[in-house]
C-alpha positions in Angstrom: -21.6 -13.0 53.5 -18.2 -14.5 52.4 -19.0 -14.1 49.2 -19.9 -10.3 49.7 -16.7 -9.9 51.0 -14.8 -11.6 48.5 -16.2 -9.3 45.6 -15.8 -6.1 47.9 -12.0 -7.2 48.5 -11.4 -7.7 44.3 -13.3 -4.4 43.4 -11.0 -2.2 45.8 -8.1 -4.1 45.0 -8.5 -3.5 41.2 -9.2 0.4 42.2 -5.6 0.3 43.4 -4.2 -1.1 40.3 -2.0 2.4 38.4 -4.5 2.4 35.0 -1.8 3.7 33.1 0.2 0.5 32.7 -3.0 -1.6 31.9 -3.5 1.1 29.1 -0.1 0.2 27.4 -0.7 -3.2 28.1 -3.9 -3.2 26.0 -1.8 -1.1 23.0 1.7 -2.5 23.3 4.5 -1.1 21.6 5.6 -3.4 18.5 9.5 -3.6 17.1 8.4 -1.4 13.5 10.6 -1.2 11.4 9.9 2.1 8.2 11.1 1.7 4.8 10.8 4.7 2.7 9.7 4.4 -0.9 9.1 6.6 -4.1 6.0 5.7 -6.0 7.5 6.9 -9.4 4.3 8.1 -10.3 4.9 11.5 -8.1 7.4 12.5 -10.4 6.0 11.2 -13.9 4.7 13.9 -15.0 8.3 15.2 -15.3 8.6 13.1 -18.0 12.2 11.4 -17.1 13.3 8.3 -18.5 13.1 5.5 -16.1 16.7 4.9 -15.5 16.7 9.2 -14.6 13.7 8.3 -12.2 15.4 5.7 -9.8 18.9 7.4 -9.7 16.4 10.6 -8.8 15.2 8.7 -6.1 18.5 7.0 -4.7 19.8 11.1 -4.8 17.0 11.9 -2.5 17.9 8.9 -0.3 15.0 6.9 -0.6 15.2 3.0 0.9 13.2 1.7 -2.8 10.5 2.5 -5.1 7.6 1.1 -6.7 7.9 0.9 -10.6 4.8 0.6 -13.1 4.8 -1.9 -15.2 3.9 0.7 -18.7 7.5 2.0 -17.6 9.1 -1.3 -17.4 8.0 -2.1 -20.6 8.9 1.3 -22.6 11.9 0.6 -21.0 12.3 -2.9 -22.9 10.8 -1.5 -26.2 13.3 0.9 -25.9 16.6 -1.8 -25.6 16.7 -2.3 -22.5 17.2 -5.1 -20.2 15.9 -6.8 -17.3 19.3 -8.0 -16.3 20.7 -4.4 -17.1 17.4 -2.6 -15.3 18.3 -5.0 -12.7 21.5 -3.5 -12.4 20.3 0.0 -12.2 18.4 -0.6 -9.3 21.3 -2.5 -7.5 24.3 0.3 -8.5 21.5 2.8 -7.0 21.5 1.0 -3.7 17.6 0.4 -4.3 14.9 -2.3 -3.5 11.9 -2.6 -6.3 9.5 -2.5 -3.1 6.5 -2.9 -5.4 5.1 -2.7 -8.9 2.1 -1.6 -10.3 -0.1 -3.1 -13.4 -3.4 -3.4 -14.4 -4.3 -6.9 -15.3 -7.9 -7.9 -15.1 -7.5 -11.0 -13.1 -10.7 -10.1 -11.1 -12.9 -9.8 -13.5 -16.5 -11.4 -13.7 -16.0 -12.4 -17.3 -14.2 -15.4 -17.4 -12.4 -14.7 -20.8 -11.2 -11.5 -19.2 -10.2 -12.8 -16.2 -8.5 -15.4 -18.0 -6.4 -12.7 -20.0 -5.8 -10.8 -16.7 -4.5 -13.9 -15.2 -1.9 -14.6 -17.6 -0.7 -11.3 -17.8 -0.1 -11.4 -13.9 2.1 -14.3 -14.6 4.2 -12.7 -17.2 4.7 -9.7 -15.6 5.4 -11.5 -12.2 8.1 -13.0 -13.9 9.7 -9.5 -15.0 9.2 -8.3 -12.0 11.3 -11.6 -10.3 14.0 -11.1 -12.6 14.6 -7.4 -11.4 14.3 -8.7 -7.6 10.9 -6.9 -7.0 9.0 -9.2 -4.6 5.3 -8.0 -5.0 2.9 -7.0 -7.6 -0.2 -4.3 -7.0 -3.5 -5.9 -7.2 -6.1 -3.8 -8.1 -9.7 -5.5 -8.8 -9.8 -3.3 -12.6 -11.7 -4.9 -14.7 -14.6 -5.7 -12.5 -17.8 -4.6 -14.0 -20.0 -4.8 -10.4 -19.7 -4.6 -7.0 -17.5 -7.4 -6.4 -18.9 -10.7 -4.8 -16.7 -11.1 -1.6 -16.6 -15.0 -2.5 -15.6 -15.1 -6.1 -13.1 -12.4 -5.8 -11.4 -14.1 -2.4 -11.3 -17.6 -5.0 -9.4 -15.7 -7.5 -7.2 -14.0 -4.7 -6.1 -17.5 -3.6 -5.5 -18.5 -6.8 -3.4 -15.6 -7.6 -1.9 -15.8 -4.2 -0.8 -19.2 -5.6 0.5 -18.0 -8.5 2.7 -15.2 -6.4 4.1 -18.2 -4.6 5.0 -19.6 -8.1 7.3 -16.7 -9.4 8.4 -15.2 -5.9 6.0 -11.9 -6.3 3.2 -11.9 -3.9 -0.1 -9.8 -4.6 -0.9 -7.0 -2.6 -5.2 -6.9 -3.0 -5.8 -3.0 -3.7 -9.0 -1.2 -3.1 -9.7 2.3 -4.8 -12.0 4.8 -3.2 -13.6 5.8 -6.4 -13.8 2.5 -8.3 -17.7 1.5 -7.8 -16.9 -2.3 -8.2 -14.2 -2.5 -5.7 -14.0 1.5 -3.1 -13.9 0.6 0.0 -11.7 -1.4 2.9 -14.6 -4.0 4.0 -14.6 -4.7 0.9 -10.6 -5.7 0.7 -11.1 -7.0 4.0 -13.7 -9.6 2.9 -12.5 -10.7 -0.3 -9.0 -11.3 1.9 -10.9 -13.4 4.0 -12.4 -15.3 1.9 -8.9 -16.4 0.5 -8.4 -18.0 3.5 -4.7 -17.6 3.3 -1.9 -17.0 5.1 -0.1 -14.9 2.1 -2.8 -12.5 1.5 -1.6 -9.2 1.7 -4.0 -5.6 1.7 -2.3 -2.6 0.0 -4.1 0.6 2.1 -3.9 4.0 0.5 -4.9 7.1 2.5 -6.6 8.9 -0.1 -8.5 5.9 -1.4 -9.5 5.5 2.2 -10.9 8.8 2.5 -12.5 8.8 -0.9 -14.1 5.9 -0.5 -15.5 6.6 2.9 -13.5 3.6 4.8 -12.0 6.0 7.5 -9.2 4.8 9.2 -10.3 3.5 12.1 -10.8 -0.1 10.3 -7.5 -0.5 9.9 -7.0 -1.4 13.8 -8.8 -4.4 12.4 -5.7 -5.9 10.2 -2.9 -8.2 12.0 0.5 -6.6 11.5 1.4 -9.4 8.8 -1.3 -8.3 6.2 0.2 -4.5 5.4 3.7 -4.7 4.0 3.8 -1.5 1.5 1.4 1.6 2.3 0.6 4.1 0.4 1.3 7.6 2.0 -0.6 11.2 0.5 -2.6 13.3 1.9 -5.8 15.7 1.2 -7.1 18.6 1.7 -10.5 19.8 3.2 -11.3 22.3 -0.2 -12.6 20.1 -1.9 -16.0 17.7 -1.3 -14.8 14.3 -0.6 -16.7 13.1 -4.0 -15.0 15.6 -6.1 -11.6 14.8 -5.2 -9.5 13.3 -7.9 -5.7 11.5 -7.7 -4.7 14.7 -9.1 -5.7 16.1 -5.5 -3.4 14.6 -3.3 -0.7 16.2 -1.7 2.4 15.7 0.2 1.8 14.1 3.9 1.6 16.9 6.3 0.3 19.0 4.2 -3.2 17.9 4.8 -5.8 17.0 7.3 -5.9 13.3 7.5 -5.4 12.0 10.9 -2.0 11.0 9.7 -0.4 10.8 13.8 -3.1 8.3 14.5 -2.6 6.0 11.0 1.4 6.0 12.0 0.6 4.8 15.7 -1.9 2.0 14.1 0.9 0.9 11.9 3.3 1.1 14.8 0.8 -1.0 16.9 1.0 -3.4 14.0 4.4 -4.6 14.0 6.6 -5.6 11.6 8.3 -3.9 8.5 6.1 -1.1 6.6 7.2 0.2 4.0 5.9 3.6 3.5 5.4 4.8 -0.4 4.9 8.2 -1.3 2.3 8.2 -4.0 1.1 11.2 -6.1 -0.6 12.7 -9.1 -0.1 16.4 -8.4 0.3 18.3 -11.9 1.1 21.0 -9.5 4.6 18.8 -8.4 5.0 18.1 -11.6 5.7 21.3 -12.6 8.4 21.1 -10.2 11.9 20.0 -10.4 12.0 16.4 -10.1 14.7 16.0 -7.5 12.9 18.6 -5.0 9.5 17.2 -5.2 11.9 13.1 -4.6 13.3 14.9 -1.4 10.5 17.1 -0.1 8.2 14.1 -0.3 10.6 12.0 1.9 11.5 14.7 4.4 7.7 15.1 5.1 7.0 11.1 5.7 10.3 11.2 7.5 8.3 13.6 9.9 5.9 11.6 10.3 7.7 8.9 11.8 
C-alpha cells in the first residue's frame, strides 16, 4: 500500500511540473557564434582575377572566403605570391576560411591514393603559408561505394597530416557522387577515424540531392561542423535532376532552412556559414550584387 502511494504521490507531482522549461532544458540554447563566408565559386563565372574576387568580397562585408586551389595556382603561374596573396587577404580584412581541391587521397587504388596524398600535403602547405586553416575533403577519386573502414583509415591519416602543416580536413560528401552521396556515409567513415580532429563539411544541396535530409544532422556534436555550406533549391525540378548549376541564394528556396539554423545553433560553437553557388544565372550578374545579395540573405537567416 505504501508503495501505491509513493508512485501516486511522483506521478501528480511530475503533472505539476510547467513542461515548457523541461522542453528548453532538453534543447538548450548554445553560445553560436556565425561567420559569414564567400565561396568564390558564386561569382566565378564572372571571370575576375582572384585578387578582384576577395577585395569583391571584403566590399560586400563578408567575415572570409573559401578559395579553390585551380585559382591559387593560376594565381602563382601568373607571378604571384603566396606571401603577396597573403597580403591581399590581410589588407582586405579577410580570413581564408577554407579551401577547396581535388586530390584523390581516398581512392581504392593505392597508386592513386598515393598521388592524392601528396598533393594534400603540398597544397596544405600553400594553404598554411596564406593563413587558411582547413582544406575541403572530398572522397573524388573513389571508384565504389566507399568502405566505411578504409576510408575512416585514410581520414586519420590525413587527419594526421592536417596536424602536420596546420590545415585540418573537412570530410565532404556530395549528393550526386555514387561512391561517396550521402551523410551516413560521412558520418561512418568519421567514426571510423576515431579521432578527435575529424571534421564533416555539410552542404544543403548535397544533402537534399543525395537524400540525407537534415534531420541527421541533430546527430553531430557541435565540435564536428566548423564551415557549412549554405544554398538553397527549388521544388521545379525532380530531386535527381538537379544539378550545382540549380542552387540558388538561401531564402529563395524551400529547404527547411529555419530548422538547419536552430540545429546549428543547438550545436554550439563557431560556424562559419559559406555561401556556395554555380548559378550561370548569377553569373550573369554583376559580381558585387550577387557578393552582397548572397550575404544579406544568410544574414536573414540568422
Amino acid at each position: 500500500m505504501q508503495r501505491r502511494q509513493l508512485l501516486k504521490s511522483i506521478a501528480l507531482g511530475s503533472a505539476a511540473l510547467p513542461l515548457a522549461p523541461l522542453a528548453a532544458q532538453a534543447t538548450p540554447e548554445q553560445d553560436t557564434q556565425f561567420l559569414f563566408s564567400l565561396n568564390t565559386s558564386t561569382i566565378s563565372g564572372q571571370k575576375l582575377s582572384l585578387v578582384k574576387t576577395l577585395e569583391t568580397a571584403a566590399r560586400a562585408g563578408y567575415d572570409g572566403v573559401e578559395v579553390w586551389l585551380r585559382d591559387i595556382d593560376a594565381y602563382l603561374e601568373q607571378g604571384g605570391s603566396l606571401a603577396a596573396l597573403k597580403k591581399v587577404l590581410d589588407d582586405n580584412g579577410l580570413k581564408a576560411f577554407n579551401a577547396i581541391g581535388f586530390a584523390t587521397w581516398m581512392a581504392q587504388d593505392p597508386e592513386k591514393s598515393k598521388t592524392g596524398f601528396a598533393l594534400m600535403e603540398k597544397e596544405m602547405n600553400m594553404l598554411a603559408a596564406i593563413g587558411c586553416t582547413r582544406v575541403a575533403a572530398p572522397a573524388i577519386g573513389a571508384d565504389a561505394p566507399v568502405d566505411p573502414f578504409e576510408g575512416g583509415e585514410k581520414y586519420a591519416q590525413l587527419i594526421d597530416l592536417g596536424r602536420k602543416t596546420g590545415v585540418m580536413p573537412q570530410l565532404e560528401f556530395w549528393g550526386a557522387y555514387p561512391p561517396f552521396y550521402h551523410l551516413s556515409q560521412a558520418l561512418a567513415v568519421a567514426a571510423a577515424a576515431n579521432d578527435p580532429d575529424a571534421r564533416l563539411l555539410p552542404d544543403i544541396y548535397h544533402l537534399f540531392r543525395g537524400g540525407s535530409g537534415f534531420e541527421g544532422l541533430k546527430l553531430i556534436n557541435g565540435a564536428a561542423v566548423e564551415v557549412f555550406h549554405l544554398n538553397d533549391y527549388s521544388d521545379q525540378i525532380p530531386r535527381l535532376e538537379q544539378q550545382d548549376k540549380d542552387r540558388i541564394y538561401p531564402g529563395d528556396g524551400v529547404a527547411p532552412l529555419d530548422d538547419v539554423m536552430q540545429t546549428l545553433k543547438t550545436m554550439g560553437g563557431t560556424k562559419i556559414l559559406s555561401l556556395e553557388l554555380f548559378n550561370p544565372g548569377y553569373w550573369a550578374q554583376d559580381a558585387n550584387l550577387v557578393a552582397k545579395t548572397g550575404l544579406e540573405k544568410m544574414k536573414a537567416l540568422v
